[in-house]
C-alpha positions as CSV (number, residue, x, y, z in Angstrom):
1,X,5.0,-9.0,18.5
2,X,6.6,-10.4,14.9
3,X,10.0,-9.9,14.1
4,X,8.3,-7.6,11.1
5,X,6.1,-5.4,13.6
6,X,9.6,-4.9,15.6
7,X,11.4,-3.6,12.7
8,X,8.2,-1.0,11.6
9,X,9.0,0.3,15.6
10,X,12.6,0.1,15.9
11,X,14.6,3.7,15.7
12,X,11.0,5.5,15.7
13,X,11.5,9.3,15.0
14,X,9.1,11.8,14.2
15,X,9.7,14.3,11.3
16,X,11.5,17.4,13.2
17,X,13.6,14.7,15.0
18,X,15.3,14.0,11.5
19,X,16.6,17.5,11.0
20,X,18.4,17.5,14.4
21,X,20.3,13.5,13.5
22,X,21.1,15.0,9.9
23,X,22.9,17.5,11.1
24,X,25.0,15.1,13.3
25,X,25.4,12.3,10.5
26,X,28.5,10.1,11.0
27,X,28.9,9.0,7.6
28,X,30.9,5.9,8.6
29,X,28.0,4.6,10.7
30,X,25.4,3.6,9.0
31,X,21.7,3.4,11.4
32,X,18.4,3.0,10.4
33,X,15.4,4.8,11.3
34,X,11.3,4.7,10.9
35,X,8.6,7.2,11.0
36,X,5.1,6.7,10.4
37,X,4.0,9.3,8.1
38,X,1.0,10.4,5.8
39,X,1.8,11.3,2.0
40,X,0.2,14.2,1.2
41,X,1.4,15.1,-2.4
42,X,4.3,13.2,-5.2
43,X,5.8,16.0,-6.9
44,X,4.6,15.5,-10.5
45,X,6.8,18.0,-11.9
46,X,9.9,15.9,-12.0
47,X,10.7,12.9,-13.5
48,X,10.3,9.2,-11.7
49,X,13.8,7.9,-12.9
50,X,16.9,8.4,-13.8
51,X,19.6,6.8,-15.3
52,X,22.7,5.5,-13.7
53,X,25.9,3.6,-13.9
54,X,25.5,-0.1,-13.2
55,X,28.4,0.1,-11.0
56,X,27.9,2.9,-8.5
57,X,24.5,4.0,-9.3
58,X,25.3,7.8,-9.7
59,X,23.4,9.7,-11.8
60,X,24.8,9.7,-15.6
61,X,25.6,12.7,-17.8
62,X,24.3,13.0,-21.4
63,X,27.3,13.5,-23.6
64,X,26.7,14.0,-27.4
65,X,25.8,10.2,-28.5
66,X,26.8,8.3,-25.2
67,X,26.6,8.7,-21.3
68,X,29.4,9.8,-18.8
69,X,29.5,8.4,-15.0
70,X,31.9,10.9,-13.6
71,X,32.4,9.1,-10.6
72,X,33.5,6.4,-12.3
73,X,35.2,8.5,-15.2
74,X,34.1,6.5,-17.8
75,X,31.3,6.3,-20.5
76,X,28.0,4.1,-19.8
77,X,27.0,2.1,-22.7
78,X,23.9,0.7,-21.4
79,X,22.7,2.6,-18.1
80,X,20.6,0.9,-15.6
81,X,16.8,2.8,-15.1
82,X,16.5,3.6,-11.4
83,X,13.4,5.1,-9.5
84,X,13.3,8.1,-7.8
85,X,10.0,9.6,-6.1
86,X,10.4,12.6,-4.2
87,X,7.2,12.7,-1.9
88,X,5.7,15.4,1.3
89,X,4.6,13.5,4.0
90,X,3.0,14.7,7.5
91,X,3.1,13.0,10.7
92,X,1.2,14.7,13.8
93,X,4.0,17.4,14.3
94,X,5.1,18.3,10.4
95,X,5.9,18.1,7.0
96,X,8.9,17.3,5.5
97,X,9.7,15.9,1.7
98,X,11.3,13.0,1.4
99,X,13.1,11.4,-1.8
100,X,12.7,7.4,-2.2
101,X,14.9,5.5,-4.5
102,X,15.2,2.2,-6.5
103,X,14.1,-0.4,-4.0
104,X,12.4,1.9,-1.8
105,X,9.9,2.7,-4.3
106,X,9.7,-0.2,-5.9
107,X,8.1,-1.6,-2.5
108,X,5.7,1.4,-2.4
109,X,4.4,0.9,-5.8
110,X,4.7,-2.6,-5.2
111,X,6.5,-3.1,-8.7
112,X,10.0,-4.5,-9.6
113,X,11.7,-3.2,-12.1
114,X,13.8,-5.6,-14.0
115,X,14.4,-3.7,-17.0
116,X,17.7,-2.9,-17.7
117,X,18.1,-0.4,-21.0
């Protein structure tokens, strides 16, 4: 089996398995996880970016003529366009909804988005 085909197996979890390892999350450990899923619907009714702070990547806030990272406390003068796709995908057990960001989309879509505004 390729080292690529390993990865797509490694950690496999179906959809209920991810509500029970939420609800443990060590935040200081980081593990990765996959799960073969079907998408069955992209929720059209939001938008598929946002902006963010080039440094952190948190979402900014729209002052009057500029935008505001508070986790950084300080204005943005030229915030970075990241993707966000929240998506409901079914395995052979359940449903769940799932939000993909930046990269992760990026390689669904198969685009790379090297537009910085």
């Amino acid at each position: 089996m390729s080292s690529r085909m390993k990865i797509l197996f490694r950690n496999r979890k179906i959809i209920s398995e991810f509500f029970r390892i939420v609800s443990n999350v060590n935040p200081e450990v980081e593990k990765y996880y996959t799960c073969k899923v079907m998408v069955l619907s992209i929720d059209m009714n939001n938008d598929f970016y946002y902006k963010s702070c080039v440094v952190c990547y948190i979402k900014l806030v729209k002052t009057e003529s500029k935008f505001y990272c508070a986790n950084c406390s300080k204005d943005v003068d030229y915030p970075k366009f990241r993707y966000m796709l929240k998506m409901l995908a079914s395995d052979e057990i359940g449903n769940a909804w799932f939000v993909l960001f930046d990269k992760d989309v990026e390689k669904v879509v198969r685009h790379d988005n090297k537009t910085d505004v």
